[in-house]
Structure formats: C-alpha cells, structure tokens
C-alpha positions, -999 to +999 in steps of 0.1 A: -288-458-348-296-422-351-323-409-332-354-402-354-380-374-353-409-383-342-444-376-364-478-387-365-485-416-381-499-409-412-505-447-423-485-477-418-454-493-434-466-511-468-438-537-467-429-564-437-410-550-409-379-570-393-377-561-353-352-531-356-376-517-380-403-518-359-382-503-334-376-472-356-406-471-369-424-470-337-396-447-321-405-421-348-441-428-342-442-431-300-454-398-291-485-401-309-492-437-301-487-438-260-499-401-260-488-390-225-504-361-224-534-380-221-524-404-198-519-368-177-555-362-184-570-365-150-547-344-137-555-314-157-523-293-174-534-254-166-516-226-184-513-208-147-494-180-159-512-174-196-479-178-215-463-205-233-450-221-197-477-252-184-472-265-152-488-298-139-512-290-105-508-307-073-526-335-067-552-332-046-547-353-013-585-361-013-587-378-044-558-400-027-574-411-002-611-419-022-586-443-041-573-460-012-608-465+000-613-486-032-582-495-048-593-521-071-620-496-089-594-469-092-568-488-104-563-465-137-563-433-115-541-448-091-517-457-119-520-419-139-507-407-102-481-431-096-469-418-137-473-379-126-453-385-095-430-402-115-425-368-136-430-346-112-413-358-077-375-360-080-372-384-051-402-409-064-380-412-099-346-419-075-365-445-056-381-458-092-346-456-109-329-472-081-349-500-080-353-506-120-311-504-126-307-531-091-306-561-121-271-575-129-286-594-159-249-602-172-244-622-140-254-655-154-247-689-165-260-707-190-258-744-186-263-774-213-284-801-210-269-830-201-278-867-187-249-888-167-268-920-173-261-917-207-236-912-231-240-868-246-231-859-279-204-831-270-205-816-308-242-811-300-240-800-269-216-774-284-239-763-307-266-759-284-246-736-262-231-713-291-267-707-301-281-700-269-253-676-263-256-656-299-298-654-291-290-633-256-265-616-273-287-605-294-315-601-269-290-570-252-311-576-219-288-556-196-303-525-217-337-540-229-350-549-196-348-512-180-379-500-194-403-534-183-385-532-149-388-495-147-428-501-158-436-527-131-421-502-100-443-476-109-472-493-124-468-531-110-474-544-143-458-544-175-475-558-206-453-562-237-448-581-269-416-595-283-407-592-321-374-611-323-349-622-356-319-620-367-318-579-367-324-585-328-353-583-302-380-551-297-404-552-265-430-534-276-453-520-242-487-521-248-512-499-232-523-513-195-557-493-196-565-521-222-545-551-209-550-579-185-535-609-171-555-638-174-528-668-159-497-680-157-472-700-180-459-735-164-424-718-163-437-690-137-445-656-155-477-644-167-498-647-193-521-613-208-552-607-229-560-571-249-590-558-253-589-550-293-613-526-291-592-502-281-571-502-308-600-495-329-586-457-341-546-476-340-551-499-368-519-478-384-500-496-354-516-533-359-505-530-399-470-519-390-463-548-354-481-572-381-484-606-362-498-614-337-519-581-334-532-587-370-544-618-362-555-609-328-577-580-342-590-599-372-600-622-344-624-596-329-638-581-360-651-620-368-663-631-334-664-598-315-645-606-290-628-578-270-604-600-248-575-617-275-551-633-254-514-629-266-497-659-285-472-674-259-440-668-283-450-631-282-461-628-246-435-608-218-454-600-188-439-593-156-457-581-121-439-568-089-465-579-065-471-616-069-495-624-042-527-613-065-525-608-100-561-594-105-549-566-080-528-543-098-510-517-073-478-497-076-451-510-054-444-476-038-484-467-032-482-464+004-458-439-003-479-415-024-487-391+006-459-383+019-443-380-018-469-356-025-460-337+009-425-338-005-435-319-036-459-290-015-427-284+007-410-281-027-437-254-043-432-239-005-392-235-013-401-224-049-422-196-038-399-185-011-370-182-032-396-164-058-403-144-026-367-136-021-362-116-055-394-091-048-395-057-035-416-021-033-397+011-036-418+040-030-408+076-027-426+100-001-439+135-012-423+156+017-442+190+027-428+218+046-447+220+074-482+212+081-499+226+051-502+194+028-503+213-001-473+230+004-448+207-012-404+207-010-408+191-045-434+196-068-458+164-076-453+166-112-413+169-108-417+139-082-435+116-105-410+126-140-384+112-117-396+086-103-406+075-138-377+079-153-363+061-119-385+032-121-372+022-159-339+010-143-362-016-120-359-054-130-394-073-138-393-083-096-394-051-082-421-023-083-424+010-074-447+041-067-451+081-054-467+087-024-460+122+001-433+111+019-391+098+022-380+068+000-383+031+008-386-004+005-406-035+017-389-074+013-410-103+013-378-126+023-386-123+061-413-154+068-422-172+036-388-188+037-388-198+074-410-229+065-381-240+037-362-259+059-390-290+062-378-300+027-346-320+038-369-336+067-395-346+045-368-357+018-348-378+039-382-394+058-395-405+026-360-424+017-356-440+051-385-454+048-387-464+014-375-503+019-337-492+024-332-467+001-317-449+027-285-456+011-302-424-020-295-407+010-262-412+020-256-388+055-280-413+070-253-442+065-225-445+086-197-472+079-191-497+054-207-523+072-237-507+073-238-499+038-236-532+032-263-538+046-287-521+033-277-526-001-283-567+007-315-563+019-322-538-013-313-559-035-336-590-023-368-563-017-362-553-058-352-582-075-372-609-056-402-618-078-389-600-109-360-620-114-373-652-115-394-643-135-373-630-158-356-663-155-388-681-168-396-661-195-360-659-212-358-699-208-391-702-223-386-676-250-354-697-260-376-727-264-395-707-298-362-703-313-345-730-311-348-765-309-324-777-278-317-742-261-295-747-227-306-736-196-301-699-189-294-694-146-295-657-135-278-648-098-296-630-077-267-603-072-273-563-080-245-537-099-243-529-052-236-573-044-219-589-073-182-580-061-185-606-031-205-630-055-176-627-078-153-638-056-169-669-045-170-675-083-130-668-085-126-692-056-151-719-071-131-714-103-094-718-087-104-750-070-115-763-102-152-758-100-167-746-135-173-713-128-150-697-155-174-684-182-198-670-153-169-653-134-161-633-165-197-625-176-198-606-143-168-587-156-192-573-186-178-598-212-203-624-225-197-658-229-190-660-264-166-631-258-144-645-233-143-677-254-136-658-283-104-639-265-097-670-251-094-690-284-070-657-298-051-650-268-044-688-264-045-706-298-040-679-326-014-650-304-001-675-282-001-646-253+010-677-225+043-680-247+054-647-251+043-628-222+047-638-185+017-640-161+016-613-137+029-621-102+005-628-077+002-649-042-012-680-061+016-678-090+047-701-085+073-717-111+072-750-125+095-764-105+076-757-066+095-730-060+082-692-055+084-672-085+107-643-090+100-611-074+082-634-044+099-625-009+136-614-004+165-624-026+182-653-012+219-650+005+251-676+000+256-692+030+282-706+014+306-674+016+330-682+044+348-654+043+351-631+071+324-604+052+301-630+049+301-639+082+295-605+089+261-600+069+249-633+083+254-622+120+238-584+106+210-605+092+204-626+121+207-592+149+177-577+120 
C-alpha cells in the first residue's frame, strides 16, 4: 500500500470501515490524532537561533530527580522524558530498538487439540489447524508486534485495540495519558479501561474505529462514566514490568541520567566541532615610529581593503582594523579537549544496560562470550512479554473461531534460534514432530511449507526427478553409502602384477 499524506481530519468516514481501511485512514490522519508535538509539551521546543531550525532543550537533571522522588505522581512526565530521550539520544533508541526487534514470533508451533482417551475426528482436526494457520497469517505479527513491543520498552505499557477480518488485523494505540489497567484476563495478559472524556474533541476518531469506541462513548454520555473498560475481543494490552500493574515505569528509567549525561557530552562535541570552524582575522594599523598619528598606510586605505578583504570570509570567520600587523585567533585549542568523554560515557551506558554490551561490540571478545550475552539478552527482553503475547494470540483466536489450536511461541531471539533450530532438526530426524516448526524458523509459515510440500511432492514430483543432495545422513536404498561418499573402491580381484603393485602403494599410503 502506498503511503498516504497525512491531513487533519476534517470529519470522519460516512461508510463502515474494514481493518485496512482503518489503517489508512488513520495513517493519513496520525499526526493530528497522537499530536507529538504535544506530547513534547513539557519539554518546551525554543526557536534558539530565530530561524526556521527548532531544537528540543536539554532536560533539566532536577526535574529528574523530583520525579524519582515520587514516581507514581509523575508517571506522565516520566513517560514524555522516556519519549524525548527516545528522539533525542541515539544510544536510548539502540537500546529501545534492540530490545523491541529480540522477538522471533515466526518461531512457533501451533498444536491441535487432541484427547488420546478418545477417538479425534482427523478431517476436523484438519480444519481446525488450516484456520488457525490462515488467521496468523493474516495477523503478520512478526511486523505488527514492533510498535506494542517498542511502546512497552519506553513507556512499560502499551494499550491498543484490535480491528480484525478478512482484509487483516490493525492495532490501533490508544493514548496512555487516558488509559489504565484495571486486571487481568484468565489466560495472563491485561485487561484496560479509557477514560472517554478525553476523547471528547476526537469524536471524528470514534465515528471512523466505529465499535467498540462507539459504544464505549455512548456509554459515558448516558451514565457519565469516565472509565469504559475495553470489550475483551478488542483488548491487547501488554506491560514490561509485571510485578505491579498500577506502577507504570519505563524499563530503562534508572538509566535516564546517565542517558541525559550522554547527550550533554554530545552538545559538548557539537560545540567543539562548531568551535573548530571559527576564527578572528584582524589587521594592525602600523606607524612609523612613535607618533601614532603618523601612519605607513592611511586608515581610510586600510579599512577599503580590509573591506573588500573581508567579502572573501565564510559566515565562520570575522574580521576587523585595528593599528597593527595581521592576525588570527582559533577557538579549537580547549573546547574540544573535553570531547573525548563521549565514547566513555557511550560505552558505560551500554555495559550497563542489561547486556547490551554486545550494541557495543569492542567490549566483546570471542564467540563464546558473545554468546553469552546475547542468552541472557534475550531472557531480560522477552521474559514477561512473550508469554503474554502467547495468551493474548490464543485468546484472540478463541473470538474468531470456534475450535482454534493452540498457538506455542519459543522463547528464542533473531541472536538464539540457530541452536534452537537445530535441536528441532534433530528432534525431527529422529522422528519427533518437529517438521512444520523447524521450517517456520526458516521464515516460511506453516501453510507455506505444506503448500511447497504438497507441489514439490504430489503435483512436480521433485523426489522423482531430482536426486537429494549428498550429505552424512544420505545413503542408498540398499545400506550402502551413496555415491560421491568416501574414496572409489579398488578390485582386489586384479591379480596381475600392476595390481599388486597399487595394492602394496595403497597399503605403504
């Protein structure tokens, strides 16, 4: 789909939307709608320079460290910050990215109901599985999930509501400053209420989502209400920190400080190099001797050529006349002396960020220890997100069909899956039924591989007409190694003196 220009929302669709137009619609529509220029608010953007260039002001350590002293009642300004470091801190949006893009959500297996104590229907079971399949197909949660995951490592939480059919799935984010979670679902993720009354001057966005917001708001007006709490079928909630949902705190938080000593160090390097380009040329008014008014040059000749002199300077270097030889001044010398504590403060703030020392990779040394630290990022970022991941997709299954299969996720990252795959190859070549999940891991779904299975096999005949490629494990139907395997075999049965010959040649090798 092309990408669509986005406007203000003048009013709101007059016909039913399906879920990929709601996705356009609110793609065209998103600036206006999540407004994060506002969300920037308490940060303040100042034109510093009174020109059409805005820069963002550096937070101001204080403020930090009021919100630590009472974290739950600064939970919105503790939020905006984690957002402007986000945008403004290069290493914060590493550490966010590298954490959000950990999920391998295509390493999965989805498993059919079944009962041994009694006899299963397998054309049902069939059908059950080929429709759980085509519904994550359609759910593209490899790509969907980024944005939630990314959400809930800078902000713990994210709040969203799912429009699915048969034009496919759009998670809609709603706004946290007006979102809450109020439980839990029996499968594990969370449950969330909206306060309506925020969306008092967005009723252009509650006509275009339709249900449930339409319902939800309607439910206000009548019983005034704030608080709605979101229809389960609709409800994705996800949290980072599970030990208190009413606490709402960005993963990296204890971070913020030395991210925002990261960034001064970088305004430190910015000016020096600013520094770096500047310079005063001035050019003396000699005298002949003592007598200060008797000049070599006249004043008025000096300063027509210095003019004319000073139009050849670039916007970084500026000039003047005064009695005396010509010179210059740099700025170069100390400003940039205090540069160098950007790569120390840098590399501090990723060894300590939970492992992601491997973002900086001098500080890892051997394969082993990269290893390592990718294992132990991988459970730090996918721990309590995963499962409930897990929960939701099961339980989101359940609205849309009637006996979905159960839908297993591994707890393996784009840095652990190799050696998880090969435990599945294993499991699979001693006859475990690990086929379908092996291959999902290799970026083809299930109903793909079954698909190229079913042409390959049953409408090409591939097994026929081309060979297998030669490996340790292949061997011919008879027991015996396959051809290319080893050395080719020698008569023995030559007699002849030549024969005899190689054989003793062969033996002496």
């Amino acid at each position: 789909m092309a990408q669509t220009k986005r406007t203000t929302p003048k009013s709101a669709p007059t016909k039913t939307l399906t879920a990929a137009e709601k996705r356009e619609w609110y793609d065209k529509h998103k600036g206006e709608i999540e407004n994060y220029v506002k969300v920037l608010d308490p940060l303040r953007l100042k034109d510093v320079t009174k020109t059409s260039t805005k820069r963002i002001e550096t937070f101001d350590k204080d403020k930090l460290l009021s919100y630590f002293e009472n974290i739950p009642g600064n939970e919105r300004n503790i939020r905006n910050l984690s957002r402007y470091l986000y945008y403004r801190s290069h290493v914060y949006h590493r550490l966010v990215s590298y954490n959000a893009t950990m999920f391998c959500l295509n390493a999965r297996s989805i498993i059919p109901s079944y009962n041994p104590t009694k006899t299963n229907d397998a054309k049902k079971m069939l059908k059950n599985y080929y429709q759980t399949a085509q519904i994550l197909e359609n759910m593209h949660l490899p790509g969907e999930m980024i944005a939630p995951y990314t959400t809930c490592f800078v902000e713990d939480v994210f709040y969203g509501l799912v429009f699915y059919d048969d034009t496919g799935m759009f998670i809609l984010r709603m706004d946290p400053d007006y979102c809450s979670i109020n439980g839990r679902f029996m499968t594990g993720d969370y449950s969330f209420a909206i306060n309506m009354s925020g969306y008092r001057q967005k009723t252009y966005l509650i006509e275009a989502m339709g249900e449930p917001l339409t319902s939800m708001y309607q439910a206000y007006q009548t019983t005034g209400e704030k608080w709605q709490a979101v229809p389960a079928e609709y409800c994705l909630c996800l949290k980072y920190n599970v030990d208190d949902w009413e606490v709402v705190v960005p993963p990296l938080m204890g971070m913020f400080n030395s991210l925002i000593n990261v960034t001064d160090q970088e305004d430190i390097e910015a000016m020096a190099n600013e520094l770096d380009l500047y310079k005063i040329i001035w050019m003396e008014l000699e005298t002949r001797g003592t007598n200060m008014d008797d000049w070599k040059v006249t004043p008025a000749a000096a300063i027509e050529y210095f003019d004319r002199l000073s139009e050849t300077f670039p916007d970084s270097v500026g000039g003047g006349v005064v009695p005396g030889k010509l010179e210059s001044i740099d700025f170069n010398k100390d400003a940039a002396s205090d540069t160098t504590n950007l790569a120390k403060a840098t590399q501090t703030v990723l060894n300590t960020a939970g492992g992601a020392e491997v973002l900086n990779g001098g500080t890892i040394t051997g394969t082993s220890a990269f290893n390592g630290a990718a294992i132990a990022n991988t459970q730090n970022a996918i721990a309590t997100l995963l499962p409930q991941t897990q929960a939701w997709v099961n339980r989101f299954l359940g609205y849309h069909m009637t006996s979905p299969c159960k839908v297993k996720f591994f707890p393996v990252s784009v840095y652990t899956k190799e050696n998880f795959q090969k435990n599945l190859l294993t499991a699979a070549q001693n006859g475990l039924p690990t086929k379908l999940a092996y291959n999902a891991m290799n970026g083809f779904s299930e109903l793909d591989t079954l698909a190229l299975n079913y042409f390959e096999e049953e409408v090409v005949g591939i097994s026929d007409k081309l060979r297998p490629i030669s490996t340790s494990y292949t061997q011919s139907g008879d027991g015996t190694e396959d051809i290319g395997q080893g050395r080719p075999a020698v008569d023995d049965g030559d007699l002849s003196d030549e024969g005899e010959a190689s054989r003793d040649k062969r033996d002496r090798q």
